[in-house]
Residue frames as qw, qx, qy, qz and C-alpha x, y, z in Angstrom:
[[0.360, 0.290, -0.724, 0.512, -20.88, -5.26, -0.29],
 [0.287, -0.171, 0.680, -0.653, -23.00, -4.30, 2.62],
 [0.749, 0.077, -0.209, -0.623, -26.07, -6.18, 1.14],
 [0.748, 0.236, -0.597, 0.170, -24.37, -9.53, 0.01],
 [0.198, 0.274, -0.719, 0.607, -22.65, -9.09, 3.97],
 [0.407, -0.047, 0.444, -0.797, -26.04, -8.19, 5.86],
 [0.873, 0.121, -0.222, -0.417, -28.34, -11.14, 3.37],
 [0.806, 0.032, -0.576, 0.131, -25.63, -13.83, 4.29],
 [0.079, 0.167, -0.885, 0.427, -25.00, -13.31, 7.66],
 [0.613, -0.069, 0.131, -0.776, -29.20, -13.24, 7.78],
 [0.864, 0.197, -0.415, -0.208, -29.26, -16.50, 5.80],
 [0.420, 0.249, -0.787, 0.378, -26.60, -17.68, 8.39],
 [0.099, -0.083, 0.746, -0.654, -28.61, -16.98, 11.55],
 [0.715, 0.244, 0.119, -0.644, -32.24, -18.28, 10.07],
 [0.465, -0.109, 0.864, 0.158, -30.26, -21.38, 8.52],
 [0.647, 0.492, 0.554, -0.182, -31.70, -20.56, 5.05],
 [0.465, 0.282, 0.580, 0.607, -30.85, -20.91, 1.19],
 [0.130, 0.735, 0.246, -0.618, -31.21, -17.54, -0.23],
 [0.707, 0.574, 0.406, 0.078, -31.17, -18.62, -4.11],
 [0.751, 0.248, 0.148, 0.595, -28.19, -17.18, -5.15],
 [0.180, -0.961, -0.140, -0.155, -29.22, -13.61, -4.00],
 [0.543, -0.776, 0.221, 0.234, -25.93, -13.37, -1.86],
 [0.590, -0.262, 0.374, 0.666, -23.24, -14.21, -4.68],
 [0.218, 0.803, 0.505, 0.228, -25.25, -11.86, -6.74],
 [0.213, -0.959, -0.152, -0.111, -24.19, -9.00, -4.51],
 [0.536, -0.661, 0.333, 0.406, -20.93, -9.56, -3.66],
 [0.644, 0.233, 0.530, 0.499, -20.17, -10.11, -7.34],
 [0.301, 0.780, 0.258, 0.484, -21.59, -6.62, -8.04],
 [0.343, -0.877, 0.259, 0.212, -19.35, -4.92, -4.89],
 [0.627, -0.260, 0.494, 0.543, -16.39, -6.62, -6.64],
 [0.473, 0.650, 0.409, 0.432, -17.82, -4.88, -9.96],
 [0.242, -0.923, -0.282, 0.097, -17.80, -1.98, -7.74],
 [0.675, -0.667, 0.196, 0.246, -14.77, -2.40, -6.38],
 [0.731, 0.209, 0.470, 0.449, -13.13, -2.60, -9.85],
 [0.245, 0.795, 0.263, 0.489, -14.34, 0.26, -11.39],
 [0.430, -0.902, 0.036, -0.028, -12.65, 2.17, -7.98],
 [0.670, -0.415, 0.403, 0.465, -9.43, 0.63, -8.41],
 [0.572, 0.449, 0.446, 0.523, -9.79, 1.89, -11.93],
 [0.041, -0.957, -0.216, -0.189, -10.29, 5.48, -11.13],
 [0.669, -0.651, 0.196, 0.301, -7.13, 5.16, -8.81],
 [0.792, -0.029, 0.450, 0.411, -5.09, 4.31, -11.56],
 [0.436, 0.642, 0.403, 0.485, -6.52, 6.75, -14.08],
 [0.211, -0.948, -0.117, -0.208, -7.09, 9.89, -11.62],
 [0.595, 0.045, -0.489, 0.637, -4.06, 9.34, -9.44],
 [0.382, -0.896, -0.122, -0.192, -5.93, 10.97, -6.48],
 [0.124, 0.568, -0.570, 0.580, -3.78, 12.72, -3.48],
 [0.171, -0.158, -0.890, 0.392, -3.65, 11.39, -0.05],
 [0.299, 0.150, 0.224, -0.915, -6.35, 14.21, 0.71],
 [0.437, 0.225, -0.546, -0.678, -8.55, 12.82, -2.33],
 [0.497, -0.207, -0.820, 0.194, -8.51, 9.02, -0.84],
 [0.097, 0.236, 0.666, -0.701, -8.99, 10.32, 2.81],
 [0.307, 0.174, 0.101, -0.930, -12.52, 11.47, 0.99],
 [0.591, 0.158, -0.689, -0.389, -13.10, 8.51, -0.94],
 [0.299, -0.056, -0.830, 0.466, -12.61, 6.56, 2.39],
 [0.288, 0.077, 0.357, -0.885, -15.31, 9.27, 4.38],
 [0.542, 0.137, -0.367, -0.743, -17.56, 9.14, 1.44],
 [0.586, 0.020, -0.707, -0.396, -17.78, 5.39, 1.43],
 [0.232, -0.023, -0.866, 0.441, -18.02, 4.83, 5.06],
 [0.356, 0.265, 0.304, -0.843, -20.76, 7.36, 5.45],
 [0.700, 0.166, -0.421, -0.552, -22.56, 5.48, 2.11],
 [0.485, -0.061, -0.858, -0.159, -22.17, 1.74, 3.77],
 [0.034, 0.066, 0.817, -0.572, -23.43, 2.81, 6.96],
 [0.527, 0.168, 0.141, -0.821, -26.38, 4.92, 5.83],
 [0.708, 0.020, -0.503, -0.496, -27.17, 1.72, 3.24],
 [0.287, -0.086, -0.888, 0.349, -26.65, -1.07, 5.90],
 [0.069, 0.069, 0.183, -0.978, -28.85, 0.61, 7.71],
 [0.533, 0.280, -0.232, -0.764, -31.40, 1.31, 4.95],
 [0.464, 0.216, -0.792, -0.334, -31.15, -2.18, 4.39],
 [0.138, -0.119, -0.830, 0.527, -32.16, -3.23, 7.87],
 [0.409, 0.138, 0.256, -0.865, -35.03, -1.38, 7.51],
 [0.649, 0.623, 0.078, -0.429, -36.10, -2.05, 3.92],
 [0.639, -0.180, 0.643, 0.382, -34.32, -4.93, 2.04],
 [0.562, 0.500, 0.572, 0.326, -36.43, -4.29, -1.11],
 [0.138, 0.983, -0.061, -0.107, -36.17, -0.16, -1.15],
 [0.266, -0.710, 0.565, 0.325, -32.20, -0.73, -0.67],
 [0.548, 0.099, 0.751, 0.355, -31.97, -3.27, -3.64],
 [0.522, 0.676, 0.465, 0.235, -33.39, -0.69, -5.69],
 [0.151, 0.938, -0.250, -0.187, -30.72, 2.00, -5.29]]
């Protein structure tokens, strides 16, 4: 998600073709994003459970957004 978001809005303000790199990434947040709505379903978390899931993932897209701003190629390899 933040990749795919931070490579196409790059590719939007440089006006360049980034070889498929960008539906690459959002295809594997929607893998993500799948396997999370599965867990919902299976775990039935509590509200408490979400509220952590929610922390967890804000505190993981900033730090990789971020990371990604630094280092495109280090953050494509976690």
């Amino acid at each position: 998600g933040g990749g795919g978001m931070l490579l196409h809005f790059k590719s939007l303000r440089k006006f360049e073709h980034r070889g498929g790199w960008i539906k690459a990434l959002l295809e594997e947040a929607e893998n993500e994003r799948t396997h999370l709505m599965i867990f919902v379903e299976v775990a039935k978390p509590r509200w408490y459970e979400r509220a952590l899931i929610l922390r967890v993932q804000g505190v993981f897209l900033n730090a990789y957004s971020l990371g990604y701003l630094i280092s495109p190629k280090f953050a494509h390899r976690i």
